[in-house]
N, C-alpha and C positions, 0 to 999 in steps of 0.2 A: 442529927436532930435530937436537942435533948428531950423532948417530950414522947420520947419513946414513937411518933410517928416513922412511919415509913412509906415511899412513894409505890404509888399502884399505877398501872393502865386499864382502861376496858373498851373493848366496843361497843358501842351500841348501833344494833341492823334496825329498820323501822323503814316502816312508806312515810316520805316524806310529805309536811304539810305544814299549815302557817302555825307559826304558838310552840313548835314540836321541841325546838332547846330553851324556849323560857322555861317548859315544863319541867324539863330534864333539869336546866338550871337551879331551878327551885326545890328540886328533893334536895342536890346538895348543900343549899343554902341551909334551907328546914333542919338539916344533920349537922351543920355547922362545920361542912367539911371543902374544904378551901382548893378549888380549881383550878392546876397551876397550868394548866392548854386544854384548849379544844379545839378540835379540827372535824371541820363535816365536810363531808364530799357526797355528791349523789351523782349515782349511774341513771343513763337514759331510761330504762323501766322505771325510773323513782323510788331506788330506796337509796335511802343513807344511810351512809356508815361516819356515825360520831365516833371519834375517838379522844377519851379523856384521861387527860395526868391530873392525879390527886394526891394528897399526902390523908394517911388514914391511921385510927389508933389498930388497926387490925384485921384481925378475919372476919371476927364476928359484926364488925361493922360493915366491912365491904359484901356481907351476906347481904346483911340486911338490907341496904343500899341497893343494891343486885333486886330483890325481890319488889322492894317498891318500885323502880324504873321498871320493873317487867307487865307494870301494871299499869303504864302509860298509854295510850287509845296507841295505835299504830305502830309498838315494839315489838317486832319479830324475835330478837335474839337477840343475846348481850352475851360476850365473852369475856373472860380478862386473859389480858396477855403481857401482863407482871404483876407480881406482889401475891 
């Protein structure tokens, strides 16, 4: 990737609800940061676990990224688990 990108993962935990990955969708749009999968799955208590592939310019981006999905109505937890 010559643009100095590199690919990340995260999860994101939340109670599921209607609107809940446009939301999510739309940080990364806003950041202009290009979502190469997402996969939601929800367990019988209703939460879900999104997991997303992105390509990022870095840490400081995937911080920041990190801090505004935490501040989405119904976001328990957000982990990454690469990059």
């Amino acid at each position: 990737e010559s643009f100095g990108e590199y690919h990340a993962d995260i999860n994101i935990y939340c109670q599921d609800r209607s609107g809940l990955l446009v939301d999510i969708t739309r940080i990364f749009t806003e950041r202009d940061i290009n979502i190469s999968a997402i996969h939601s799955t929800t367990n019988k208590q209703g939460v879900a676990t999104i997991h997303v592939s992105f390509n990022t310019k870095g840490r400081t981006q995937i911080n920041s990224l990190i801090e505004k999905l935490r501040q989405i109505d119904n976001v328990l937890d957000i982990e990454r688990t690469t990059g």
